[in-house]
C-alpha positions in Angstrom: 51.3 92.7 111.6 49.2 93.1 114.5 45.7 92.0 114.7 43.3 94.2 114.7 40.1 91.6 116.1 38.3 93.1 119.0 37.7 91.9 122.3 34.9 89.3 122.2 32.5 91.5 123.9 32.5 93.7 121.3 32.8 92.2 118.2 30.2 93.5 115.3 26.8 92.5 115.5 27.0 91.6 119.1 25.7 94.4 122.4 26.3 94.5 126.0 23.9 94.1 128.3 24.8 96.4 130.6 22.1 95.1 132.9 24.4 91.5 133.7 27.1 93.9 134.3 29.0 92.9 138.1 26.9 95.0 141.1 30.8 96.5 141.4 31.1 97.6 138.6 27.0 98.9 137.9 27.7 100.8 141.3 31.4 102.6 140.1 29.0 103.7 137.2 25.8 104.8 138.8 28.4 106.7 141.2 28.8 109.1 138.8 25.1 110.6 138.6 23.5 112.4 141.4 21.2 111.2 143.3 18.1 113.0 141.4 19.2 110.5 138.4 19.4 107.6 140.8 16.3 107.9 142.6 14.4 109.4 139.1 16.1 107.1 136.5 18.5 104.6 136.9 17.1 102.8 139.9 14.0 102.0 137.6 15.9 100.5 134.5 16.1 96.8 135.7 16.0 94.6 139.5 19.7 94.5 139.3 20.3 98.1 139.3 17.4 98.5 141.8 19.4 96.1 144.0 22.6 98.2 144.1 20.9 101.5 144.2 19.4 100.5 147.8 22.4 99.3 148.6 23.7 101.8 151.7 27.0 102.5 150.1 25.5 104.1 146.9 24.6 106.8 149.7 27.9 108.1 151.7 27.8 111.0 148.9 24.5 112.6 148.1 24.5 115.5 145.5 21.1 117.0 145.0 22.6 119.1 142.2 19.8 120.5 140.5 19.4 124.3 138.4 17.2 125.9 140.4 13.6 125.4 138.5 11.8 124.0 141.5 8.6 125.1 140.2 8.7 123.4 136.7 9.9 119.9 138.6 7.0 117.1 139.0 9.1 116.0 142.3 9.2 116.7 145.8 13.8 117.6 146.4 12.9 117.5 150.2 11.0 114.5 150.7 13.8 112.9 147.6 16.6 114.1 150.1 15.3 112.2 153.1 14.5 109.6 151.2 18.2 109.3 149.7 19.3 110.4 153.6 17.4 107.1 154.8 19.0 104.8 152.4 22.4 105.7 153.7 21.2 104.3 157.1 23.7 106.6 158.9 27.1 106.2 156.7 26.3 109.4 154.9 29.6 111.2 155.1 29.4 114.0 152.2 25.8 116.0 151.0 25.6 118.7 148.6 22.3 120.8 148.5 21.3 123.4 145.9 18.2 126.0 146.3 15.8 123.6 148.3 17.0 123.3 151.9 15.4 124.2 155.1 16.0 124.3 158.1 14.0 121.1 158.5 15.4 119.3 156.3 19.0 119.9 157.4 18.0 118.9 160.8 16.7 115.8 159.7 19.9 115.2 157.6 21.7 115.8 161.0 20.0 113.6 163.2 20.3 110.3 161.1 24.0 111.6 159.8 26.5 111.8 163.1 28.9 110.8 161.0 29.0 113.7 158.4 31.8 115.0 157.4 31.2 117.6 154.5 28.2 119.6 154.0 27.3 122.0 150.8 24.8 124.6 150.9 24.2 126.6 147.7 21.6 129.5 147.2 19.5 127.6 150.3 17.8 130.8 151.2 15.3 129.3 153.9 17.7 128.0 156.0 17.9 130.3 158.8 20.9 131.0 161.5 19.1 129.0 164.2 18.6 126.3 161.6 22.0 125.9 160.6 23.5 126.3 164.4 21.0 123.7 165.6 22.0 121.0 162.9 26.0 121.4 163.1 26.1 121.1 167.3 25.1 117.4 166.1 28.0 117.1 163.7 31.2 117.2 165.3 33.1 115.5 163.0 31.9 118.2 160.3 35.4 119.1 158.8 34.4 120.9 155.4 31.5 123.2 155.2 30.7 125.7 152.2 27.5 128.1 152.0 27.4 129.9 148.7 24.6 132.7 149.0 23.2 131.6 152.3 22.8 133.5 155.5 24.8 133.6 158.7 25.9 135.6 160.6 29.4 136.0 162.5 28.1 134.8 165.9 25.9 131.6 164.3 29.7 131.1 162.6 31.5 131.4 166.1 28.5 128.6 167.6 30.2 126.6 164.4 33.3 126.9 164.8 33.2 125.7 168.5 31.0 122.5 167.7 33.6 121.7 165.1 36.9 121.7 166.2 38.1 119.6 162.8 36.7 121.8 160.8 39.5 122.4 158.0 37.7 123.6 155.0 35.6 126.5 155.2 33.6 128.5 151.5 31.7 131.3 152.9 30.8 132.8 149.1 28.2 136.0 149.2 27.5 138.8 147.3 30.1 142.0 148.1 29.4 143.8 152.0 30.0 146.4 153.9 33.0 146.3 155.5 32.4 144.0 158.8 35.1 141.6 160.7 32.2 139.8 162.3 33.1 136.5 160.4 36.7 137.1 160.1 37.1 137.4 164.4 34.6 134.7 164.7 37.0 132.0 161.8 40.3 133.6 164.0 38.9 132.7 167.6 37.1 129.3 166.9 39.1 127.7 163.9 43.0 127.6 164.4 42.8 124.5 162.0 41.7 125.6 159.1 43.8 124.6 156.2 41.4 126.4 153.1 40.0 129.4 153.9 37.1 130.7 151.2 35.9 134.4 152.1 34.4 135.6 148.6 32.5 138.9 148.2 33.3 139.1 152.4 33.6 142.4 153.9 36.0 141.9 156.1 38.9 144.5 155.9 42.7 144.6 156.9 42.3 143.8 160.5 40.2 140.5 160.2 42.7 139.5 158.1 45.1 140.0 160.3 43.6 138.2 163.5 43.0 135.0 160.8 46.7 135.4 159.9 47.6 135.4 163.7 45.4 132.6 164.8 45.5 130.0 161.5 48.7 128.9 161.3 47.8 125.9 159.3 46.3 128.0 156.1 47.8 127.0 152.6 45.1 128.5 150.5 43.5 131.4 151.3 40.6 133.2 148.6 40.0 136.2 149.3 38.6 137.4 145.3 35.4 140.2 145.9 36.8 140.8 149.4 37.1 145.0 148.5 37.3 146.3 151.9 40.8 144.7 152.3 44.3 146.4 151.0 46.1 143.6 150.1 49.2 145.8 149.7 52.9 146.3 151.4 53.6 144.5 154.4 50.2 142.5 154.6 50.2 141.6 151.1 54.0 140.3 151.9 52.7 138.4 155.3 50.2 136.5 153.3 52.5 135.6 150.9 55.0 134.2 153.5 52.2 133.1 155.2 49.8 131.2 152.9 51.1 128.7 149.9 48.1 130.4 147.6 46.6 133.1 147.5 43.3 134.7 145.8 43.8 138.8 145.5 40.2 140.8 145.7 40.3 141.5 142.2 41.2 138.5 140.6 39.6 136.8 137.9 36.3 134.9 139.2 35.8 132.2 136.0 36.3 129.2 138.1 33.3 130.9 140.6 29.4 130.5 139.8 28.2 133.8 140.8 25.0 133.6 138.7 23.6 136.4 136.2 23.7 139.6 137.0 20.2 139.6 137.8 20.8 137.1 140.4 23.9 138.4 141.2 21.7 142.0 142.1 18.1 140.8 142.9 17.2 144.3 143.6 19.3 146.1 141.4 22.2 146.8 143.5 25.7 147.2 142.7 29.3 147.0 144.6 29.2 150.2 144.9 26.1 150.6 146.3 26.3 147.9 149.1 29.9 149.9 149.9 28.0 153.1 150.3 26.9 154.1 154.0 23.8 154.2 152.7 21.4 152.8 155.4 18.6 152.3 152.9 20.5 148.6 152.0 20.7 147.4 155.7 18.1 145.1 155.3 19.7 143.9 151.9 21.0 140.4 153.5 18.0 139.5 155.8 17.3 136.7 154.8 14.5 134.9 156.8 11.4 132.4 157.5 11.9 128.6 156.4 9.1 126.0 155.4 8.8 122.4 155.5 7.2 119.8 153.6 4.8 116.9 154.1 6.5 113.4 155.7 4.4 111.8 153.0 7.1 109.3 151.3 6.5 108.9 147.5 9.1 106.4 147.3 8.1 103.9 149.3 5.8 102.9 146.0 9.5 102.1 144.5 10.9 100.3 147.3 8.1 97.9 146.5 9.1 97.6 142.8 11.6 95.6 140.7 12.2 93.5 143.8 
């Protein structure tokens, strides 16, 4: 009969201390909070875990994952970013940012992050075009971008696509437009390698996708779900599935997609059909403008003094 003794470490009666555990395995662990947790929680549990929370390495992902309650937080997200941006001491490879960012603080993140390699922007509505172009032409190695809910325009997203010639991932996500092949032209003439291609709620129509068909000949998955001004019937629906290994239809289920409520899907109480409508009364529906920034006062230099 087998025995059924546990390992040593846990027999009954006895606890780990998870604060002797080896700084390898403590950092695989605290790898799998974000960095509000890190820089709010974990870091202050013990001088062990403070060690391998500065440690530079802890820092080539940074996910300020957060739900949006900005007012109702007793932190500063901006001055926390740069603080976390610091810390990586210019191996930062990866950020994800969620409802804060400005167009100061993705400069900042650029300047001290040549090396970047994937940058997530959700809902960051301060961050401006001239923002966003003036922090990528100092990431050329950017290869995966996504901007869910932000604004750009087609020509910022040409000025992009030419100061990133490895860019391979691309997740523009916005609320349903007007048809428009500004962004669809712009992806065809600056970003032959794409490999993903994420154009939800776009408003591109038949002949943008054509000219990214002609021009991306390295696309394997291509979303096109919310994209209602394109007919994804007959002969193009057939090209893009010769074409393209995966393929999202306009009306297919969006479960998998974070679109909000409806209120924040409509803000002002618009509908689909109402931004399709030649209605000029919505032009001004996406102008999304004016960006702030916040003091360089550091609050965490009072915890790089602590637990040491």
């Amino acid at each position: 009969m087998a025995s059924s003794s546990l390992p040593p470490a846990m027999e009954v009666g006895e606890s780990r201390n998870w604060t002797e555990l080896p700084p390898e395995l403590t950092s695989l662990i605290l790898h799998r909070l974000g960095a509000i947790e890190i820089l709010e929680n974990a870091q202050k549990v013990c001088r062990s875990w403070r060690r391998v929370c500065k440690d530079p390495s802890m820092w080539r992902k940074i996910d300020m994952h957060n739900l949006g309650d900005l007012e109702d937080m007793e932190f500063n997200l901006d001055i926390m970013c740069r603080h976390a941006v610091d810390r990586s001491q210019g191996g930062l490879v990866e950020i994800d940012i969620w409802y804060f960012g400005t167009d100061g603080l993705l400069n900042y993140i650029a300047d001290r992050s040549s090396n970047l390699r994937s940058l997530r922007l959700t809902r960051c509505s301060q961050i401006t075009d001239d923002g966003l172009v003036e922090a990528v032409l100092k990431l050329p190695l950017l290869e995966d971008l996504e901007l869910s809910y932000c604004s750009l325009s087609g020509v910022s997203l040409k000025v992009l696509g030419q100061s990133c010639p490895n860019m391979k991932i691309l997740k523009l996500k916005s609320y349903p437009q007007k048809e428009n092949d500004d962004d669809a032209l712009a992806i065809a003439e600056t970003m032959p390698k794409l490999r993903h291609l994420q154009l939800f709620g776009n408003g591109l129509s038949d002949t943008g996708l054509n000219a990214i068909l002609d021009s991306c000949l390295n696309l394997e998955h291509l979303d096109l779900r919310r994209c209602f001004n394109v007919n994804l019937i007959g002969d193009l629906q057939k090209r893009c599935s010769e074409r393209v290994k995966v393929v999202r239809h306009p009306n297919d289920s969006t479960h998998d997609i974070d679109i909000g409520s409806s209120e924040d899907e409509y803000p002002y109480g618009f509908s689909d059909i109402d931004l399709m409508s030649d209605d000029t009364e919505f032009d001004d529906y996406y102008d999304l403008t004016g960006a702030s920034d916040y003091s360089d006062y550091d609050q965490f230099d009072y915890y790089d003094d602590m637990l040491i």
